[in-house]
C-alpha positions in Angstrom: 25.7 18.5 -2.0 22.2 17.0 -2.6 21.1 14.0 -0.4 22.8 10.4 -0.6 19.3 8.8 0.6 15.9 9.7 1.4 13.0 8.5 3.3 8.9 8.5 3.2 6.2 7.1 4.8 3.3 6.0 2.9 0.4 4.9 5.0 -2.3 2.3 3.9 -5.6 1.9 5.6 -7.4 -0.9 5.3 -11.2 -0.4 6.4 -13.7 -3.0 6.6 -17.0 -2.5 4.7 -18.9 -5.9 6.3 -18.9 -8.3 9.0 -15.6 -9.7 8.2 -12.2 -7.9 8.8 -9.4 -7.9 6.2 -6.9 -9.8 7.2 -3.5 -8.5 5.8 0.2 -10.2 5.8 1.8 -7.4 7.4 3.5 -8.2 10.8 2.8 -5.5 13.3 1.3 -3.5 11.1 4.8 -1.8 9.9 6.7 -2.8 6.9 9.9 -1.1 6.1 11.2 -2.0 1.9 14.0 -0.3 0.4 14.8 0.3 -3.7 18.0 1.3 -5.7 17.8 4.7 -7.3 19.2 3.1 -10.5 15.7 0.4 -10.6 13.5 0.1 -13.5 10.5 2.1 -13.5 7.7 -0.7 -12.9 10.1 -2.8 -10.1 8.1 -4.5 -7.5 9.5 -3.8 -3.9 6.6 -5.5 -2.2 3.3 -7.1 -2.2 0.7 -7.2 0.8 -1.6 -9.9 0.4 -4.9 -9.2 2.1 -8.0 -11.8 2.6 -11.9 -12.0 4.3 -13.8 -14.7 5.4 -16.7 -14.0 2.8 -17.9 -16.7 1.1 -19.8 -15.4 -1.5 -18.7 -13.8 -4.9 -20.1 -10.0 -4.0 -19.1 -9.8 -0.9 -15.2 -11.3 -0.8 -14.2 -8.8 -3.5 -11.6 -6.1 -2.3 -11.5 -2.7 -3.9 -8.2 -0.2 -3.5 -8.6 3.5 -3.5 -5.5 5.7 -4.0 -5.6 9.3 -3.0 -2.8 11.8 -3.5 -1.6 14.6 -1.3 -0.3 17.8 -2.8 3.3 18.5 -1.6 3.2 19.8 1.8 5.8 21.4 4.5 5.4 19.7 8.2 8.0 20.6 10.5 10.0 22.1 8.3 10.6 19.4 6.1 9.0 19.2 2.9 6.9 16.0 2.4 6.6 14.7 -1.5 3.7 12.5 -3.4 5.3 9.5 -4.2 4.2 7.7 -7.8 3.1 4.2 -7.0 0.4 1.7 -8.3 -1.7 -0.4 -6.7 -2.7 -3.6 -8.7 -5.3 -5.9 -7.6 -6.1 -9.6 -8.6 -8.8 -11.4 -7.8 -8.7 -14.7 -6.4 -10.9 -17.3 -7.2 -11.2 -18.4 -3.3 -12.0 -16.6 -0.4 -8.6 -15.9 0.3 
């Protein structure tokens, strides 16, 4: 019989491009979310709200990148692209 549950890991890095790190609201670095198999497509799980101490308008923007692995088998487990999106909003402040 097929799986009752399942489980992924999907990694973000955040990498500084200037003086100031991004600060993100993740505690130790590990979240852990869960979703019904029954949600609508488009349900929000989570949001990770990230800031730098730039203060001018250039330099305090934050850009996401999304790359996508192909389906792979590591230790004999098949590992599977996940669809997600990333949406970004720009704040008005430097947070």
């Amino acid at each position: 019989s097929p799986p009752l549950s399942s489980e992924t890991t999907i990694t973000f890095t955040i990498v500084p491009r200037n003086e100031y790190k991004p600060i993100c609201d993740i505690d130790n670095k590990n979240l852990s979310l869960s979703i019904k198999e029954n949600s609508k497509q488009g349900t929000i799980i989570s949001t990770i709200l990230c800031h730098d101490d730039d203060q001018d308008e250039f330099n305090r923007q934050m850009s996401v990148y999304v790359r996508w692995w192909p389906e792979q088998i590591h230790n004999e487990k098949i590992q599977y692209n996940i669809p997600f999106e990333i949406i970004t909003q720009k704040s008005n402040s430097s947070e």
